[in-house]
C-alpha positions as CSV (number, residue, x, y, z in Angstrom):
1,X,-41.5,87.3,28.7
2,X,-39.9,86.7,25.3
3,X,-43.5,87.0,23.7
4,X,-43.9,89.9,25.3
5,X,-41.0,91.4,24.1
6,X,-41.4,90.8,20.4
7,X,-45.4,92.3,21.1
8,X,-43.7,95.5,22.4
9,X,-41.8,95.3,19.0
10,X,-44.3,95.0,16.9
11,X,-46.1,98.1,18.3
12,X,-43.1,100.3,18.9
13,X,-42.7,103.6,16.8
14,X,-39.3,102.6,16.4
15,X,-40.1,99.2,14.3
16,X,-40.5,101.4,11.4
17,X,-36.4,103.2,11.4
18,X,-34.1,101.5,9.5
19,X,-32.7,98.1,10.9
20,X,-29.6,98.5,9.9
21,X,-29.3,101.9,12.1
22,X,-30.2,100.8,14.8
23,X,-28.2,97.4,14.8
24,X,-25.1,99.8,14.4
25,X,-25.7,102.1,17.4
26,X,-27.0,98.7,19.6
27,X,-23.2,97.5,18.4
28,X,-21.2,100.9,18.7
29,X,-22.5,100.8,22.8
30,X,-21.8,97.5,23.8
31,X,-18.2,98.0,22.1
32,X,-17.8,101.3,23.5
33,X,-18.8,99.6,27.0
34,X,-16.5,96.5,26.9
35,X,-13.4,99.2,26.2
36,X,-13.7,101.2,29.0
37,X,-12.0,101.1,32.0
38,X,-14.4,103.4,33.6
39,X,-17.7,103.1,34.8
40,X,-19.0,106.2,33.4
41,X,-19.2,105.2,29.9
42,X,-21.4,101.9,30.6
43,X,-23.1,103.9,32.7
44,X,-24.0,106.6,30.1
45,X,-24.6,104.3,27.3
46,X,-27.3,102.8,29.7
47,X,-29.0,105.9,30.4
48,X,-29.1,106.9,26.6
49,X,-30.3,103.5,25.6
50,X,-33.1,103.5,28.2
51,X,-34.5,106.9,27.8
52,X,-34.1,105.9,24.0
53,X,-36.4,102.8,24.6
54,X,-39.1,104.5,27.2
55,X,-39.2,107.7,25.1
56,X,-38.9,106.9,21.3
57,X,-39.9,103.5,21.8
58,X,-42.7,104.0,24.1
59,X,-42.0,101.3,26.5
60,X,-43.6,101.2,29.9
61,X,-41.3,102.1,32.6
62,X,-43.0,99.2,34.9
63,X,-42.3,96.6,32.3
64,X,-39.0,98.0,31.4
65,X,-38.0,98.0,35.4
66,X,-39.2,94.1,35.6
67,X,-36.9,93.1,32.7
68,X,-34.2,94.7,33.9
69,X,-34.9,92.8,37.6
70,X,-34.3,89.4,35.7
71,X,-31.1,89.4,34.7
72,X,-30.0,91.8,38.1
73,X,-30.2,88.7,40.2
74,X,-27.4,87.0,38.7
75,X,-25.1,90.3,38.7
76,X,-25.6,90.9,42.2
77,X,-24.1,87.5,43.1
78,X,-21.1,88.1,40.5
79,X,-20.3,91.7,41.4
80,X,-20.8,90.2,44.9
81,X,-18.1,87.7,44.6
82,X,-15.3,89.7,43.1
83,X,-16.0,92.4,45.4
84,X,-15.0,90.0,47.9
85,X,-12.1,87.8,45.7
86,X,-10.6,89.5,43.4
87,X,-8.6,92.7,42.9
88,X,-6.3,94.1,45.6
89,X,-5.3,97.3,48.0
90,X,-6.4,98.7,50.9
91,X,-9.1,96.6,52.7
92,X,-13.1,98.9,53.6
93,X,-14.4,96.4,55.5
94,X,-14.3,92.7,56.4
95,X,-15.2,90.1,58.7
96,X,-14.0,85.9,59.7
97,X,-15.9,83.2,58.8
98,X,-14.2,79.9,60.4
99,X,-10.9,81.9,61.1
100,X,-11.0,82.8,57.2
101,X,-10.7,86.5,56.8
102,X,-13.2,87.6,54.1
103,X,-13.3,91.4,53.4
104,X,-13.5,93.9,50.4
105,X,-10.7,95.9,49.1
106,X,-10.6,99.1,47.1
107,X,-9.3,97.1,43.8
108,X,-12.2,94.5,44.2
109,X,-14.9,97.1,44.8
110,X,-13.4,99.2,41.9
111,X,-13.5,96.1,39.6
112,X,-16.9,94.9,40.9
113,X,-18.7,98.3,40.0
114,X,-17.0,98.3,36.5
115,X,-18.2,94.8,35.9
116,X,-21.8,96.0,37.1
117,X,-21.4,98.7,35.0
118,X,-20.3,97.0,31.4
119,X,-23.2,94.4,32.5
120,X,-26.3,97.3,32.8
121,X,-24.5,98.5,29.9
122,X,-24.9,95.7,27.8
123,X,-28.4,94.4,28.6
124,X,-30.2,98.0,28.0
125,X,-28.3,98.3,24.2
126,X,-29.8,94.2,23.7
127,X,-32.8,95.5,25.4
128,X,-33.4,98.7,23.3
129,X,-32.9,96.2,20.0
130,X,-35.3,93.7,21.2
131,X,-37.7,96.1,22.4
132,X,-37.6,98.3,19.0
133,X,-37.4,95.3,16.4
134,X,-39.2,92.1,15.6
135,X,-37.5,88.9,15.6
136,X,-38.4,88.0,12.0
137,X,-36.8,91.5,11.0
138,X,-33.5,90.6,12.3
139,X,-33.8,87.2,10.5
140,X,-34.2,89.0,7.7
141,X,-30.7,91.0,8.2
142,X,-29.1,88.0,9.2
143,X,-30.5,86.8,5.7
144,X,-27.9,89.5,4.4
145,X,-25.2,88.9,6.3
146,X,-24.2,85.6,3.8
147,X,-25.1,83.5,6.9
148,X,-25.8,80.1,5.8
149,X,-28.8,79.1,4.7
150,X,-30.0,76.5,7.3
151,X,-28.2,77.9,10.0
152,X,-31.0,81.3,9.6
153,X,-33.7,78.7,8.5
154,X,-33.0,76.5,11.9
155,X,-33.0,79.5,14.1
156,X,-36.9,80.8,12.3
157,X,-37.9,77.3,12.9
158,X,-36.5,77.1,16.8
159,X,-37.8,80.6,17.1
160,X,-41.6,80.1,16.0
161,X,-41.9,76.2,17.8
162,X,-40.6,77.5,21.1
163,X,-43.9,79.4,21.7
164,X,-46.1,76.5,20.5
165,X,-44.6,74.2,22.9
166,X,-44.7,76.5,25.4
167,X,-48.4,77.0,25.1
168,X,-48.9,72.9,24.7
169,X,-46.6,72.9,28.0
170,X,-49.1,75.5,30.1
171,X,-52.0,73.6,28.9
172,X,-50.1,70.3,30.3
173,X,-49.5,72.0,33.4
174,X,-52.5,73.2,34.1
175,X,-54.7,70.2,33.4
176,X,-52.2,68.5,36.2
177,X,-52.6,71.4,38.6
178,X,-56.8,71.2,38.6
179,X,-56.1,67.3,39.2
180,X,-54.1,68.1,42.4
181,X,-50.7,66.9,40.4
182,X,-48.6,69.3,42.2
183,X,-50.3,69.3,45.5
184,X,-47.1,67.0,46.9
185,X,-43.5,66.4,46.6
186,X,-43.9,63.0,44.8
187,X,-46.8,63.6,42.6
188,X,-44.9,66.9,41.5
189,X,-42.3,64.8,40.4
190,X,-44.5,62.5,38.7
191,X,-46.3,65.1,37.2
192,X,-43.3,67.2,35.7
193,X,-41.8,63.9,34.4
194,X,-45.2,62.9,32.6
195,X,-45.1,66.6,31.4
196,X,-41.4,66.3,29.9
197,X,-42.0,62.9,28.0
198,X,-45.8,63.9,26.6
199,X,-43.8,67.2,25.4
200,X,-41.1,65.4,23.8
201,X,-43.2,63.0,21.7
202,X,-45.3,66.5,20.6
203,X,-42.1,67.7,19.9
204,X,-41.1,65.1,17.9
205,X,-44.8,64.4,16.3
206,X,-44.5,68.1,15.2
207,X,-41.5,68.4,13.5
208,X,-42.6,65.5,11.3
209,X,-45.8,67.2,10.2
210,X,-43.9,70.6,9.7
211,X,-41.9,68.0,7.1
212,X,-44.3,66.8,5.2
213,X,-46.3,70.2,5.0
214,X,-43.1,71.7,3.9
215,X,-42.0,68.9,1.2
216,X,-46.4,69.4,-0.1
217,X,-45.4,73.0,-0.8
218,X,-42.3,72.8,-2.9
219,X,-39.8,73.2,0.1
220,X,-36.5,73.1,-2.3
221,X,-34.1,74.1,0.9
222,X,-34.6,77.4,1.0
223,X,-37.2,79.6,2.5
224,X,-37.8,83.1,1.6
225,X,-37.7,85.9,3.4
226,X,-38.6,89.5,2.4
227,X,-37.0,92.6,4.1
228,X,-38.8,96.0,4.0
229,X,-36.5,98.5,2.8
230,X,-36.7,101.7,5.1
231,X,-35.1,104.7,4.2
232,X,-32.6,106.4,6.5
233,X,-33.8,109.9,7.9
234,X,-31.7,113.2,8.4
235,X,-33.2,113.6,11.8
236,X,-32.0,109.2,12.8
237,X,-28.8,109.9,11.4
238,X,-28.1,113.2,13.8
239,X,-29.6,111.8,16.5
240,X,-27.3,108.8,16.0
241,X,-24.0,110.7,15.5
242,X,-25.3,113.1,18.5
243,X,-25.3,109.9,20.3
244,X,-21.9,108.7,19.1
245,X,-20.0,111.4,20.0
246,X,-21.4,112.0,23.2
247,X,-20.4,108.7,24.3
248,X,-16.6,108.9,22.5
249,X,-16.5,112.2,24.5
250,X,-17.1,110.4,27.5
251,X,-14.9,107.8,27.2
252,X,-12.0,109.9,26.3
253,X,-12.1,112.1,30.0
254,X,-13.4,109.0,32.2
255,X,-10.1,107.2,30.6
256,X,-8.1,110.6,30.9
257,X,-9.6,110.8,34.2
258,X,-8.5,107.1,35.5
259,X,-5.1,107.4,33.9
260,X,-4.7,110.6,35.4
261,X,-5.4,109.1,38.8
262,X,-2.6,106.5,38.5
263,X,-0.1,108.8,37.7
């Protein structure tokens, strides 16, 4: 999936606006989302940042759907359990489990759709980044940031040896799977254990090679990385503050709105 993503990246329209643009508005929803009390504004920033990515960044609505499935799972089972633990007020419905009342109020439901909310949010502004940029573009911003050295230099290296070993791990796996390593409890076992430790010692083999091929080239500590300056366009820019001031609008009446409703 994460290969995927950084494919869709490298072919979206949206590779080619300015980094730094699009960081900001990716950072100007999430914080706007986290401050609000009401659901509308997560809500709205997740709409923008989805048609944003489907339209502009030509994403295909099936794929975008089945990333957004992943991470749903584990939100239903959290808005799940503080509809029915937390918050307070009025109970909608409820039912005993071993003489245990378990039932969910107004304040749970209330927070539970809020936390859904900032959470749908959230993902489709780190979505719309990941979808729209390259990974070895945002290495290059982080490059600016004064970030330390080998902290950046770590994370390129993690970064491009996670897909190698994943391939070297399907390869594994599938060799096993043709010799009927899986077709049991015991020899799955086995076979995932022999997987793990063959892995490990790749792993390990591989990081001393990148070493020496690294020290052969002159590898004085630091790496280089080049950033392509892009230019910041009229049209980005209005789109961008259009955008910003939609959403400030928002969260000004939703916040009016709930305050309004506690008086």
């Amino acid at each position: 999936m994460t290969k995927m993503l950084d494919d869709y990246a490298l072919l979206s329209p949206l590779r080619y606006t300015n980094n730094w643009l699009k960081i900001g508005v990716v950072a100007f929803g999430i914080l706007m989302g986290i401050s609000s009390q009401a659901p509308l504004v997560p809500f709205s920033i997740a709409i923008c940042m989805s048609l944003a990515t489907l339209i502009f960044g030509r994403v295909p609505p099936k794929f975008y759907l089945k990333l957004l499935m992943g991470p749903a799972v584990f939100v239903v089972f959290s808005v799940i359990i503080i509809a029915f633990f937390f918050g307070g007020g009025p109970e909608l419905f409820g039912f005993n489990v071993l003489e245990y009342r378990l039932g969910v109020n107004t304040g749970g439901l209330s927070m539970a759709f809020l936390v859904f909310s900032r959470t749908l949010g959230g993902m489709c502004c780190l979505f719309f980044l990941a979808l729209t940029t390259p990974m070895v573009e945002l290495f290059s911003v982080l490059k600016k940031t004064r970030l330390p050295d080998s902290f950046i230099e770590l994370s390129m290296m993690m970064y491009r040896y996670i897909f190698v070993f994943l391939d070297v791990a399907w390869c594994i796996k599938h060799a096993q799977t043709v010799r009927l390593g899986y077709h049991d409890l015991r020899t799955s076992l086995h076979s995932m254990a022999m997987l793990c430790s063959t892995l490990f010692l790749r792993s390990w083999e591989q990081g001393e090679k990148t070493f020496v091929a690294m020290n052969a080239r002159c590898y004085d500590g630091k790496m280089m990385i080049f950033e392509e300056k892009r230019p910041v366009k009229f049209s980005e820019v209005a789109l961008s503050l259009g955008y910003m001031v939609a959403i400030v609008g928002v969260w000004y009446v939703s916040n009016g709105m709930l305050e309004a409703s506690l008086w």
